[in-house]
LUMKOLFI-761990 format. One record per atom (N, C-alpha, C): x negated, y negated, z negated; atom name. Coordinates in steps of 0.2 Angstrom, whole numbers, plus 5000, padded with zeros to 4 digits. Atoms other than C-alpha are relative to their C-alpha. Layout:
<selums>
+------+------+------+-------+
|    x |    y |    z | atomo |
+------+------+------+-------+
|    X |    Y |    Z |    CA |
...
+------+------+------+-------+
</selums>
This chain:
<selums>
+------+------+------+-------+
|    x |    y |    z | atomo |
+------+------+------+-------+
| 5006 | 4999 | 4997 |     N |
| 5029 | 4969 | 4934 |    CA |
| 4994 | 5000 | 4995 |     C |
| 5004 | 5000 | 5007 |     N |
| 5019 | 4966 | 4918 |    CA |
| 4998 | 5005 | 4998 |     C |
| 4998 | 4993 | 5004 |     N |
| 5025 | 4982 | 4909 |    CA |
| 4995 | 5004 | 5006 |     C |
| 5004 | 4994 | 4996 |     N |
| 5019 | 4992 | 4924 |    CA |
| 4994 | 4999 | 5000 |     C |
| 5008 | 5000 | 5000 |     N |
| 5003 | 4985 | 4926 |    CA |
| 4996 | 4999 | 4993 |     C |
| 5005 | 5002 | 5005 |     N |
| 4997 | 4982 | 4908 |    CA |
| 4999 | 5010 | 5000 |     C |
| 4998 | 4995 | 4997 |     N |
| 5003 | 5002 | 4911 |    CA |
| 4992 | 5005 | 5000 |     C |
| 5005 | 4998 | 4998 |     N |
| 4991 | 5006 | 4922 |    CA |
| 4991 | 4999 | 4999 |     C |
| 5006 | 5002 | 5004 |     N |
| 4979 | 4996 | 4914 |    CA |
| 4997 | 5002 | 4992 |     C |
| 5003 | 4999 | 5005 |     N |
| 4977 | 5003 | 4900 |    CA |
| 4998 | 5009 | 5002 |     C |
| 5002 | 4996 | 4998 |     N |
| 4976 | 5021 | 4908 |    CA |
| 4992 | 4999 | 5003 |     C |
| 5005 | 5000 | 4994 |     N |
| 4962 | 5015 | 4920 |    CA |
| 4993 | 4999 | 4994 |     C |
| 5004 | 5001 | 5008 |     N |
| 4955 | 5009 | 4900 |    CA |
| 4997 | 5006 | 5001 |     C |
| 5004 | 4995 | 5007 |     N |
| 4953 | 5024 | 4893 |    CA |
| 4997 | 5007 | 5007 |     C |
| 5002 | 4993 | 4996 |     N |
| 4950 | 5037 | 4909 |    CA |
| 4997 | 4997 | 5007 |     C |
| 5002 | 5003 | 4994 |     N |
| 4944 | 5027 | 4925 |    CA |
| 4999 | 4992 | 4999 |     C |
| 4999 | 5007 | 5001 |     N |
| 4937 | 5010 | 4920 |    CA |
| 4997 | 4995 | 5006 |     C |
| 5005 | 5003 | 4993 |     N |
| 4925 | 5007 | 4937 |    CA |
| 5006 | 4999 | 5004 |     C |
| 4995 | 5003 | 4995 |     N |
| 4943 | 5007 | 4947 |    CA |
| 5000 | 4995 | 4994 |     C |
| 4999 | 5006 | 5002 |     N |
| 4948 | 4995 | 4935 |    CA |
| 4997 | 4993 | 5001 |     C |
| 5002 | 5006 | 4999 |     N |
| 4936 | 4983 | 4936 |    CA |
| 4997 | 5000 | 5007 |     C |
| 4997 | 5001 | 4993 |     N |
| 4937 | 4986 | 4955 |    CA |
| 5006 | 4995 | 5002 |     C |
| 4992 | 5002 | 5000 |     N |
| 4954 | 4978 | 4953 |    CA |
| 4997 | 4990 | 5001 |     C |
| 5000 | 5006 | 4999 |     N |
| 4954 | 4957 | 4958 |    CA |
| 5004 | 4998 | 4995 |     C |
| 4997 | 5003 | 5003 |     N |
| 4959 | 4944 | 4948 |    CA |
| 5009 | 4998 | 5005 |     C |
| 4994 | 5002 | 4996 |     N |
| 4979 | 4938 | 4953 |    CA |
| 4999 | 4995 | 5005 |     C |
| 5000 | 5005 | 4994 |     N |
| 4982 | 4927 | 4969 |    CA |
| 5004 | 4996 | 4998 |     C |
| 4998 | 5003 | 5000 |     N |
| 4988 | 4912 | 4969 |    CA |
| 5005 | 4997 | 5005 |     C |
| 4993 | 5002 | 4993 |     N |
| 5005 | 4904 | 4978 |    CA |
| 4997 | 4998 | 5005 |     C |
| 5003 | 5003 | 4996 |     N |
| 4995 | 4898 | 4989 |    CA |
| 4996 | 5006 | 5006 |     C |
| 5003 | 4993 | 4998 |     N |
| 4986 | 4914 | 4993 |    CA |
| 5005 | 5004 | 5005 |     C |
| 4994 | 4993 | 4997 |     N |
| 5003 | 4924 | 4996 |    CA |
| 5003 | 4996 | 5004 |     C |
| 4997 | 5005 | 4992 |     N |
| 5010 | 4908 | 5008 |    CA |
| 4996 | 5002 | 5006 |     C |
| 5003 | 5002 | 4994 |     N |
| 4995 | 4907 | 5017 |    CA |
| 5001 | 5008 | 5005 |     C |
| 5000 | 4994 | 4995 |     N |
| 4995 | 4928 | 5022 |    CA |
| 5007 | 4999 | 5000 |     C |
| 4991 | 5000 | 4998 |     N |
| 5015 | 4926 | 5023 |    CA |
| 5000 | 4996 | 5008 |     C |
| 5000 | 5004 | 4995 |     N |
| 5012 | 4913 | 5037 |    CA |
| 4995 | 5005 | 5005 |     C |
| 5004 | 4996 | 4994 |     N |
| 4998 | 4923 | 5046 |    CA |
| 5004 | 5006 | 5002 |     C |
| 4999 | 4992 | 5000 |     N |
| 5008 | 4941 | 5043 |    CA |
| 5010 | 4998 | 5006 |     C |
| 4992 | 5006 | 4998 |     N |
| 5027 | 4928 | 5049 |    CA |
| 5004 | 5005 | 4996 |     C |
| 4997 | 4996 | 5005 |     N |
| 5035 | 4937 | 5034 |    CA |
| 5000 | 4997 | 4994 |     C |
| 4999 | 5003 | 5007 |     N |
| 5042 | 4933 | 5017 |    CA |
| 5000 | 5006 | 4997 |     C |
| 5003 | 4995 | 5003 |     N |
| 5033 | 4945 | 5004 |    CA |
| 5008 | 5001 | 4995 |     C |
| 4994 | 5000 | 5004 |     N |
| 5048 | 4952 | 4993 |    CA |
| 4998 | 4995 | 4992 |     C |
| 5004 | 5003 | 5006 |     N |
| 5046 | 4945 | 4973 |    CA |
| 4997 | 5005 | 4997 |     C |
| 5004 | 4995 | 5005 |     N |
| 5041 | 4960 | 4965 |    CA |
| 4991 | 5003 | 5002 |     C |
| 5005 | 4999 | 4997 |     N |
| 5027 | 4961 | 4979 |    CA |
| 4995 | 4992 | 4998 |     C |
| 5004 | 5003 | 5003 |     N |
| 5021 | 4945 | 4976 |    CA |
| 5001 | 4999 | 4990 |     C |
| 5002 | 4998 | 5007 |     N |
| 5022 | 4947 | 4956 |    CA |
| 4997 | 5004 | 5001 |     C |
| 5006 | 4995 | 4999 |     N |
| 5012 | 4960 | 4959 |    CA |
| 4993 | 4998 | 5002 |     C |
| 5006 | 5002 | 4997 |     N |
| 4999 | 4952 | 4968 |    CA |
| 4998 | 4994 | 4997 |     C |
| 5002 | 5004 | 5004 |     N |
| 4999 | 4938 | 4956 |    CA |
| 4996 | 5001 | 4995 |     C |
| 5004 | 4997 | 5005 |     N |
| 4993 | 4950 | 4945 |    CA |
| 4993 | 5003 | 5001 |     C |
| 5006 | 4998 | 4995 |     N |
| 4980 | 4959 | 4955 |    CA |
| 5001 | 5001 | 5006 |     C |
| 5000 | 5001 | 4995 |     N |
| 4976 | 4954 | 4971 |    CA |
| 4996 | 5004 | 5005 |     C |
| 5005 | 4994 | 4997 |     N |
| 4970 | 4971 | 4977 |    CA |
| 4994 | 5002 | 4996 |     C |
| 5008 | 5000 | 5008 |     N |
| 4953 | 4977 | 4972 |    CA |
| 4996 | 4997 | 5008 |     C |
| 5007 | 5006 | 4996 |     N |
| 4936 | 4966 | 4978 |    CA |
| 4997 | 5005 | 5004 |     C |
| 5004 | 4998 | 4993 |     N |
| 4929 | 4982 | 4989 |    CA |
| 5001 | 5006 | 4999 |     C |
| 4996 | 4994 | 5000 |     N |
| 4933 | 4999 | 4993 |    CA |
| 4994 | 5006 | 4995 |     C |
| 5006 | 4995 | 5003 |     N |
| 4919 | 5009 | 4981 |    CA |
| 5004 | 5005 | 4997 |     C |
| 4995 | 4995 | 5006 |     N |
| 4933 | 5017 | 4971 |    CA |
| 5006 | 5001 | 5003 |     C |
| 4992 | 5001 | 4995 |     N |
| 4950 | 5021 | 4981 |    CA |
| 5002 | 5001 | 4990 |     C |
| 4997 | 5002 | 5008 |     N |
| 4963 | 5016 | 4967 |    CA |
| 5008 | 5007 | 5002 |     C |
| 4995 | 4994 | 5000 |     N |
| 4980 | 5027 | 4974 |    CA |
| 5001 | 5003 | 5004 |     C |
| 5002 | 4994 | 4997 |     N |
| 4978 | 5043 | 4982 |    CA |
| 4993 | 4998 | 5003 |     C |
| 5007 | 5002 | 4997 |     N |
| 4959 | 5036 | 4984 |    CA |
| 5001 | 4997 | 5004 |     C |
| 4999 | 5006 | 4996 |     N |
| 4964 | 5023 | 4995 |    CA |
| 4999 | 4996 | 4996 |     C |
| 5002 | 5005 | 5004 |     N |
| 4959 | 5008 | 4993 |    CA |
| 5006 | 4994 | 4998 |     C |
| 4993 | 5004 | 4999 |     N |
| 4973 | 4995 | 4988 |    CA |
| 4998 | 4993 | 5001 |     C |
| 5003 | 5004 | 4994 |     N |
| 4972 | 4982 | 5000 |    CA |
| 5002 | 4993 | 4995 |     C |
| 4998 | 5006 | 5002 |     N |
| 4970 | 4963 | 4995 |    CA |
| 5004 | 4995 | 5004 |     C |
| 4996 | 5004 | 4994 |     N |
| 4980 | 4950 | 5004 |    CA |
| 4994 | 4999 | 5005 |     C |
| 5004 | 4998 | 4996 |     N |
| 4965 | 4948 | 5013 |    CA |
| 4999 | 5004 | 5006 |     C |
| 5002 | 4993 | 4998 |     N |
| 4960 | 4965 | 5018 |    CA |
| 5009 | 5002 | 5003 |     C |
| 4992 | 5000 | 4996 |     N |
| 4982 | 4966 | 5023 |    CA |
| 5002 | 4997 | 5006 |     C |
| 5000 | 5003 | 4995 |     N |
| 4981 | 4953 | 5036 |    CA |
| 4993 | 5004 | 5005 |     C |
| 5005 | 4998 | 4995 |     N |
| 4963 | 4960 | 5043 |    CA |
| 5003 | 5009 | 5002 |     C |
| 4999 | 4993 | 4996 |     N |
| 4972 | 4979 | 5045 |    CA |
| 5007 | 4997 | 5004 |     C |
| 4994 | 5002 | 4997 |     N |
| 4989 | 4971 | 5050 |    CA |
| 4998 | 4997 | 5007 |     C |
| 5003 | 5003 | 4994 |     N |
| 4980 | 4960 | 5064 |    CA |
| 4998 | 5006 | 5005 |     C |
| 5001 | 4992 | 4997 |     N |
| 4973 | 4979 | 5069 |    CA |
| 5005 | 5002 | 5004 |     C |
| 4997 | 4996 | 5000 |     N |
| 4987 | 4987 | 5070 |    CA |
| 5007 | 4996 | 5005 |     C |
| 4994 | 5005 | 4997 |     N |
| 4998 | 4972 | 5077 |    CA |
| 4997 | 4996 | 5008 |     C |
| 5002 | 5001 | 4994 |     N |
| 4985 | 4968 | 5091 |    CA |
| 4999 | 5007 | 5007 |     C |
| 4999 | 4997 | 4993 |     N |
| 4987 | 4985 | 5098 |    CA |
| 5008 | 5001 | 5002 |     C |
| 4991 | 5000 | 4996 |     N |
| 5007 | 4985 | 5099 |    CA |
| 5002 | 4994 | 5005 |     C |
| 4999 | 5006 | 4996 |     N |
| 5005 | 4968 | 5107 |    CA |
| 4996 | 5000 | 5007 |     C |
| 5005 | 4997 | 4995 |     N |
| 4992 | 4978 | 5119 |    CA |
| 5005 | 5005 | 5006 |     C |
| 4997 | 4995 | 4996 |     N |
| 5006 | 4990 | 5124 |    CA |
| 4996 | 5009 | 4998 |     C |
| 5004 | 4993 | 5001 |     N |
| 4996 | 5004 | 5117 |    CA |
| 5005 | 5006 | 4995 |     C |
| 4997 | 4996 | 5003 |     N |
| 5010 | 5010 | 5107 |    CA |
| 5007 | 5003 | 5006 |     C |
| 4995 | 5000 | 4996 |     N |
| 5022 | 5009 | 5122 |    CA |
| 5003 | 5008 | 5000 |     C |
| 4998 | 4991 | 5000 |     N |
| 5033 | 5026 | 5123 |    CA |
| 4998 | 5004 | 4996 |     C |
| 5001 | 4996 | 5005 |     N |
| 5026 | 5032 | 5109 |    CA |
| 5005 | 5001 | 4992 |     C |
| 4995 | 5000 | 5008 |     N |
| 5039 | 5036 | 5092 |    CA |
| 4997 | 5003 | 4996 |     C |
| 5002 | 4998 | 5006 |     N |
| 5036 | 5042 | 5076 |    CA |
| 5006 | 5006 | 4997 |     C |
| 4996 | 4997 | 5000 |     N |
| 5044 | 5057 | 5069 |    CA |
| 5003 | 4997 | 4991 |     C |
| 4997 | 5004 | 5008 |     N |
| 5053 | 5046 | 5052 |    CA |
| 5005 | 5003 | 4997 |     C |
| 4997 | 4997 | 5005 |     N |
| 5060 | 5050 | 5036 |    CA |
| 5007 | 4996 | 5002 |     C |
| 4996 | 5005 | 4997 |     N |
| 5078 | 5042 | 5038 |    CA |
| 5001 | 4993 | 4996 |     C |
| 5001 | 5008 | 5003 |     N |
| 5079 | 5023 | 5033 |    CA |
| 4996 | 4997 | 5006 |     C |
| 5007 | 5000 | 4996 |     N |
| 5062 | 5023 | 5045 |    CA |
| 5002 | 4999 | 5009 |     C |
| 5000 | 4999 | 4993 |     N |
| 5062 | 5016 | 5062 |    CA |
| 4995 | 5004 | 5003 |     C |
| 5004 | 4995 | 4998 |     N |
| 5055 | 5027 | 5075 |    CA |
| 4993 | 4998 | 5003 |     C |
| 5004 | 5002 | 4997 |     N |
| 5042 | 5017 | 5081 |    CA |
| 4992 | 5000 | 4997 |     C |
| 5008 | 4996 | 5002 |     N |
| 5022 | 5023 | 5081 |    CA |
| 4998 | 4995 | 4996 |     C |
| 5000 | 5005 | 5004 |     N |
| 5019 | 5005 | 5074 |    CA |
| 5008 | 4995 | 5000 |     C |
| 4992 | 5005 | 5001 |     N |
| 5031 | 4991 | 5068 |    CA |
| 4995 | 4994 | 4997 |     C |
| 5004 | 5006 | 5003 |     N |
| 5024 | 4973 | 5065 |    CA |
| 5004 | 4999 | 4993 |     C |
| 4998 | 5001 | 5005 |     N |
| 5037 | 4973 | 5051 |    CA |
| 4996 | 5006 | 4995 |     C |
| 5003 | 4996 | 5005 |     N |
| 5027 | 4987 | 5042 |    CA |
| 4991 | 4997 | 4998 |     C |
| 5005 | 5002 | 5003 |     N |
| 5014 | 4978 | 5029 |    CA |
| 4996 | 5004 | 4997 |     C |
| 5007 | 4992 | 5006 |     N |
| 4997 | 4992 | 5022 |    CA |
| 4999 | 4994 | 4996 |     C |
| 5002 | 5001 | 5008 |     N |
| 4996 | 4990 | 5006 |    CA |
| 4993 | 5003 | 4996 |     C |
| 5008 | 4996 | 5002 |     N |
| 4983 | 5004 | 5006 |    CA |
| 4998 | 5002 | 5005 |     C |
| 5004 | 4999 | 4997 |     N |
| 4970 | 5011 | 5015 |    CA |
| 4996 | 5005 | 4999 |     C |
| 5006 | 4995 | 5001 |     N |
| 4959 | 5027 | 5018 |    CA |
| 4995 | 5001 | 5003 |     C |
| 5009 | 4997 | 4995 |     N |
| 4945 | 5024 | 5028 |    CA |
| 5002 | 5002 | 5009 |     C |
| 5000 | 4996 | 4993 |     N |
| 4952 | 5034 | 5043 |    CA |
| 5006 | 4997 | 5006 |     C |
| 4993 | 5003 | 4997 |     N |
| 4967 | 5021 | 5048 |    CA |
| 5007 | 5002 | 4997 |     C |
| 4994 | 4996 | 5001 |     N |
| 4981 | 5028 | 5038 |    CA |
| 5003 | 4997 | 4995 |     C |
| 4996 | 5004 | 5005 |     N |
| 4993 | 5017 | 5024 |    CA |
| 5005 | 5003 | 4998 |     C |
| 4993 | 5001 | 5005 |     N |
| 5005 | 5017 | 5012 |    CA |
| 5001 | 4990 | 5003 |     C |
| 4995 | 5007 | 4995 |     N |
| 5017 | 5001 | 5022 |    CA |
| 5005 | 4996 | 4994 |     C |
| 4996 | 5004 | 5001 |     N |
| 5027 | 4990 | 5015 |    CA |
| 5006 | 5001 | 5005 |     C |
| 4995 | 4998 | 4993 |     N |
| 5044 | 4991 | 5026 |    CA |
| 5005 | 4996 | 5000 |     C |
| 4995 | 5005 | 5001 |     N |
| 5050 | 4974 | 5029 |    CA |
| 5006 | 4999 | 5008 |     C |
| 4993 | 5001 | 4995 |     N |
| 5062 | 4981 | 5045 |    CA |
| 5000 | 5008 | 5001 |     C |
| 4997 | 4992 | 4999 |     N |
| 5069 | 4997 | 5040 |    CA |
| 5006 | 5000 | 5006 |     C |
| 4993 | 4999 | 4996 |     N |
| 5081 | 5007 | 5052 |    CA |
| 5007 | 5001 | 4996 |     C |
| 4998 | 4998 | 5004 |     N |
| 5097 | 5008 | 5048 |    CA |
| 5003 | 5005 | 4993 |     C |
| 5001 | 4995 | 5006 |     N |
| 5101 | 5015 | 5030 |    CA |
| 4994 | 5001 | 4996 |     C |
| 5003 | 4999 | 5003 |     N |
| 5085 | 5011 | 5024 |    CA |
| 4998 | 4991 | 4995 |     C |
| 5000 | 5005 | 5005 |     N |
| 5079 | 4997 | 5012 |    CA |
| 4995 | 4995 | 5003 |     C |
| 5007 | 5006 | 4999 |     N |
| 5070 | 4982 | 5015 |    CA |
| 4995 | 4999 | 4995 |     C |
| 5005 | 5001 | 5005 |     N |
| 5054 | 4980 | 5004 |    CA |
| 4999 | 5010 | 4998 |     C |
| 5001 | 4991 | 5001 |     N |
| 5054 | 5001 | 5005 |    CA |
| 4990 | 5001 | 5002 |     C |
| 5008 | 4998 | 4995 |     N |
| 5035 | 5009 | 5007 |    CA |
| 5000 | 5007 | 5001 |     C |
| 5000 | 4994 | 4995 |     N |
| 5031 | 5021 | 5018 |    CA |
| 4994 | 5002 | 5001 |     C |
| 5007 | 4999 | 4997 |     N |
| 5017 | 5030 | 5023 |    CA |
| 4999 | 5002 | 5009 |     C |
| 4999 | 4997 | 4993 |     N |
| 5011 | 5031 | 5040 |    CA |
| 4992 | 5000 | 5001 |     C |
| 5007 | 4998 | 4998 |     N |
| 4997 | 5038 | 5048 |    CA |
| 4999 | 5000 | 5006 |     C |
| 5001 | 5002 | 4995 |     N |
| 4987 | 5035 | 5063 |    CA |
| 5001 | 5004 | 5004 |     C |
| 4998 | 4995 | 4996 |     N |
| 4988 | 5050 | 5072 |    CA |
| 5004 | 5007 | 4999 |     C |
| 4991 | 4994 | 5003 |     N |
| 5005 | 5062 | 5065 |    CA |
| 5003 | 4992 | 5000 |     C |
| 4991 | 5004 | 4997 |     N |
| 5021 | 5055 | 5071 |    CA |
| 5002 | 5001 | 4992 |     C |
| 5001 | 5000 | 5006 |     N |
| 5025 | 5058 | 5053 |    CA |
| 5002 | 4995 | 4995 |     C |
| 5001 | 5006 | 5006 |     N |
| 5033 | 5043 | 5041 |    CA |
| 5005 | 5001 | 4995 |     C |
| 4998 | 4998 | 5006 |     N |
| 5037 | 5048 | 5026 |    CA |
| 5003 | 4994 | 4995 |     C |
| 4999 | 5007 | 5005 |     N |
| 5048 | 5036 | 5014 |    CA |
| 4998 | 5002 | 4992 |     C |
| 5003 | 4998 | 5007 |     N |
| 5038 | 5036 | 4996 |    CA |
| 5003 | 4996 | 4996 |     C |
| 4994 | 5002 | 5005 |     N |
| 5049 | 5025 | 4986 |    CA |
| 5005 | 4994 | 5003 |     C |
| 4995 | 5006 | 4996 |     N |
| 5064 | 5014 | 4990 |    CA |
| 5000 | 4991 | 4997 |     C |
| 5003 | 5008 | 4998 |     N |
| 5054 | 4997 | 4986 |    CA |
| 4992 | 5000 | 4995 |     C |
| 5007 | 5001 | 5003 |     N |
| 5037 | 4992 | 4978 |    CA |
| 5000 | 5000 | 4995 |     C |
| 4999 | 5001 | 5007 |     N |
| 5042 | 4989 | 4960 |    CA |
| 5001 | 5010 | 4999 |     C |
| 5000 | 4993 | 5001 |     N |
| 5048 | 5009 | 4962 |    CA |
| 4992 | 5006 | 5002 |     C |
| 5007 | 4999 | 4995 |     N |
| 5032 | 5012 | 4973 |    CA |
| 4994 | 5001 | 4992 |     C |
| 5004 | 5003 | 5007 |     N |
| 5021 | 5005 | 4958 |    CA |
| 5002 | 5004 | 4991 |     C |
| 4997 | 4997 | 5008 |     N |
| 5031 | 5012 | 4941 |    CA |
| 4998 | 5008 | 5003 |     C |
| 4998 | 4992 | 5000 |     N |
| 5031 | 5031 | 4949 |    CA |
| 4991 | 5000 | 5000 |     C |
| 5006 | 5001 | 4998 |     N |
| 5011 | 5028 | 4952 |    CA |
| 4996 | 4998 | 4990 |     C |
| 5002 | 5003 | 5007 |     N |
| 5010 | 5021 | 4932 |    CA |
| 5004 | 5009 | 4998 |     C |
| 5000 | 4990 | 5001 |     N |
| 5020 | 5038 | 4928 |    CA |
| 4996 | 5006 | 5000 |     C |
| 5005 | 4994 | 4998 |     N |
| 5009 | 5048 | 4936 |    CA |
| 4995 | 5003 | 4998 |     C |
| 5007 | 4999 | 5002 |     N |
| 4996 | 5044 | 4929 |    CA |
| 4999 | 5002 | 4992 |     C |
| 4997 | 4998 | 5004 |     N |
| 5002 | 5044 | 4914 |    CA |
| 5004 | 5007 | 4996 |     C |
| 5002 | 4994 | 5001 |     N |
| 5006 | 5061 | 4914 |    CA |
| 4998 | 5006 | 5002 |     C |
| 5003 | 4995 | 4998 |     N |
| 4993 | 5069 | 4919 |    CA |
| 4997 | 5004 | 5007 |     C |
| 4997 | 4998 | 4991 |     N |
| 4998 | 5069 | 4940 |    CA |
| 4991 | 4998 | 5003 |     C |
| 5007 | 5004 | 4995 |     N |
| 4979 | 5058 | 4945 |    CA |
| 4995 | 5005 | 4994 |     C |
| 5009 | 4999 | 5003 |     N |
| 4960 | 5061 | 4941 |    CA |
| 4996 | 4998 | 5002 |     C |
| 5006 | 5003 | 4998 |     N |
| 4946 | 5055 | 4943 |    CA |
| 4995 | 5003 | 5006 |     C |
| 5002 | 4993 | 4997 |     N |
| 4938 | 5065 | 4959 |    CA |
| 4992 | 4994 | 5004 |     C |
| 5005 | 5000 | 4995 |     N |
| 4920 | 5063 | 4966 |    CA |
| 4999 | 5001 | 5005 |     C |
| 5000 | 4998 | 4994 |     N |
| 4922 | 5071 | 4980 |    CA |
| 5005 | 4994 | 5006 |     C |
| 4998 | 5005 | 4995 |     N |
| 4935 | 5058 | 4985 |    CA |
| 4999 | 4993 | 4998 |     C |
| 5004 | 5007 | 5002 |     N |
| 4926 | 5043 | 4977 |    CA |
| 5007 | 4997 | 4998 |     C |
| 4996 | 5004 | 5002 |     N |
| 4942 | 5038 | 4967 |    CA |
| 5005 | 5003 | 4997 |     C |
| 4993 | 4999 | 5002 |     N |
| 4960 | 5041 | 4960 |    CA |
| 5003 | 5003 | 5003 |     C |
| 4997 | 4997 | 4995 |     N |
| 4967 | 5058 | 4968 |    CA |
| 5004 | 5005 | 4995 |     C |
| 4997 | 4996 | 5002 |     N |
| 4981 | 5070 | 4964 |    CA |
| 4997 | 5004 | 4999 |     C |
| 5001 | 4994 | 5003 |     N |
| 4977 | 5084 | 4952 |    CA |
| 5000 | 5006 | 5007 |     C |
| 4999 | 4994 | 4997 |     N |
| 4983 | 5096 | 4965 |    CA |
| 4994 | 5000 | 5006 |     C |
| 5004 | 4999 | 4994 |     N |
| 4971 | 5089 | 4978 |    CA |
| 4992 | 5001 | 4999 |     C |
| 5009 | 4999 | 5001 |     N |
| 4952 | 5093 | 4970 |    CA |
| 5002 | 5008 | 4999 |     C |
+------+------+------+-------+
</selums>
């Protein structure tokens, strides 16, 4: 998790240094328990090594991947509680999701952790209760309104390295229009 993020750190040096210093210091074991207990989930290791090292960024001025902001433990608990008070409302009742396969069909899933955030309700998940065929600790994207869940890599250590790749050759840019870190294709 090092390699990746010195990675991305040094990318964010020389072409993006405002997301950088967006980025939080690491969280501490105490940190990852406390949301572990509030979210009733055991974080994989790769996610909490990851989060030891930046623990998100301190506020959304800069989205960091596809301009999204990359949520802190914090900010994971306060969208999860969202999203887990309306399934516990019934608000998702009868509704499914149309998923990649691995992806339960379900519009929400309290085993599904946002990692990121766009402003409009929409995440890159964590997926700590895939359907069959599919991986625990996999990320997904899922959006508030399209049935739509796409699997984007099959765990967070892959999630993260194709995100340092990317950048690295030449796939991101620095875009005004979207206040942050967005695919070349998308300006």
């Amino acid at each position: 998790m090092d390699e990746i993020w010195d990675r991305i750190g040094a990318w964010l040096d020389a072409n993006a240094p405002d997301v950088k210093k967006s980025l939080n210091p690491g969280a501490t074991d105490k940190d990852i328990a406390d949301a572990e207990a509030i979210l009733g989930v055991s974080l994989p290791d790769d996610v909490k090594a990851s989060y030891k090292i930046h623990n998100g960024q301190a506020e959304y001025d800069m989205g960091f991947i596809n301009s999204r902001e990359f949520l802190s433990l914090k900010r994971i608990v306060d969208e999860w509680d969202v999203w887990n008070d309306l399934l516990q409302s019934g608000d998702f009742r009868g509704a499914n999701s149309k998923p990649d396969a691995g992806i339960k069909d379900d519009w929400w899933n309290a085993g599904w952790i946002p990692l990121t955030y766009d402003g409009s309700g929409n995440h890159d998940c964590l997926d700590l209760d895939p359907a069959p065929g599919g991986n625990v600790g996999q990320i997904i994207e899922m959006w508030h309104d399209d049935a739509d869940r796409a699997l984007l890599a099959p765990s967070f250590t892959e999630w993260l390295k194709k995100f340092a790749d990317d950048l690295e050759a030449g796939e991101y840019v620095i875009s005004e229009d979207y206040n942050g870190l967005v695919s070349k294709d998308d300006v």
